[in-house]
N, C-alpha and C positions, 0 to 999 in steps of 0.2 A: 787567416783572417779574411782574404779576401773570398773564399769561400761561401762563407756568411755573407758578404757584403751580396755577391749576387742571389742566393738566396736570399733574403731580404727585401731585392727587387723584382725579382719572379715571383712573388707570393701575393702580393698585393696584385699584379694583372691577371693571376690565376683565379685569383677567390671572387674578383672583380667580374672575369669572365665569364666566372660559374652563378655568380648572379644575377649578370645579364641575361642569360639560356633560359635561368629559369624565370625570371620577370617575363620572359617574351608570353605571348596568348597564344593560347594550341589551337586558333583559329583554322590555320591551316593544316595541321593534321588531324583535326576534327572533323574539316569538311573531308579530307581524305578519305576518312570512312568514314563518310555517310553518303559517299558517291551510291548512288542508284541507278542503273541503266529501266528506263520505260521503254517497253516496247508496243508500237500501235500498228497494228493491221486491221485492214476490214473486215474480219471475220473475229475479231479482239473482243473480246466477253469481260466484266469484273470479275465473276467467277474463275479465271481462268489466274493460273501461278502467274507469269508476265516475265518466264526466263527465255522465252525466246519468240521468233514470228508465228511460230505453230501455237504457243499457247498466251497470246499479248492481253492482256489487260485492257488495252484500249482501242478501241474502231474508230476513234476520227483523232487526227493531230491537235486541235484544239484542247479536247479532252485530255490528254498528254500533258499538253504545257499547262494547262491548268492545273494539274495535279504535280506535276515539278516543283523540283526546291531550286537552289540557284546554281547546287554542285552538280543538278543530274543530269544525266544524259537522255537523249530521245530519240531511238531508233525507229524510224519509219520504213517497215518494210513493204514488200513489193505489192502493189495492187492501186485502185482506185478509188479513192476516198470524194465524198460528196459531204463537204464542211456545210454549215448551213449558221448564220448569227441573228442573234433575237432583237437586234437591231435594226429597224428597216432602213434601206439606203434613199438616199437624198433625191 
């Protein structure tokens, strides 16, 4: 009998727990893959794949983050970039 009795009590935190897991949002393993590394160089074409500094996607850092989500990454590789903003300064 007492057998049952803990059985009984283990069921109910199990089923409980398996509830909670699955209530939680796959927030975060969604954003997990959907991680994207950018890569910007000066020499950074759109045409270009963007898996690494030889072939980057982007020529200025701005352009980078502007195209970022909030999971990605944004590798600036080596050279000299000349940012420039359509806002004129004060």
């Amino acid at each position: 009998m007492r057998r049952f009795t803990r059985l009984a009590v283990l069921l109910p935190i199990s089923v409980g727990t398996a509830f909670a897991f699955a209530a939680m949002p796959a927030t975060s393993a969604a954003a997990a893959e959907n991680h994207e590394t950018l890569f910007v160089s000066p020499t950074g074409a759109l045409g270009h794949e963007g898996e690494s500094c030889g072939t980057a996607k982007y020529s200025t850092i701005g352009a980078a983050v502007a195209a970022a989500d909030s999971n990605d990454t944004i590798h600036v590789c080596q050279g000299t970039y000349t940012e420039w903003s359509a806002s004129p300064k004060s």
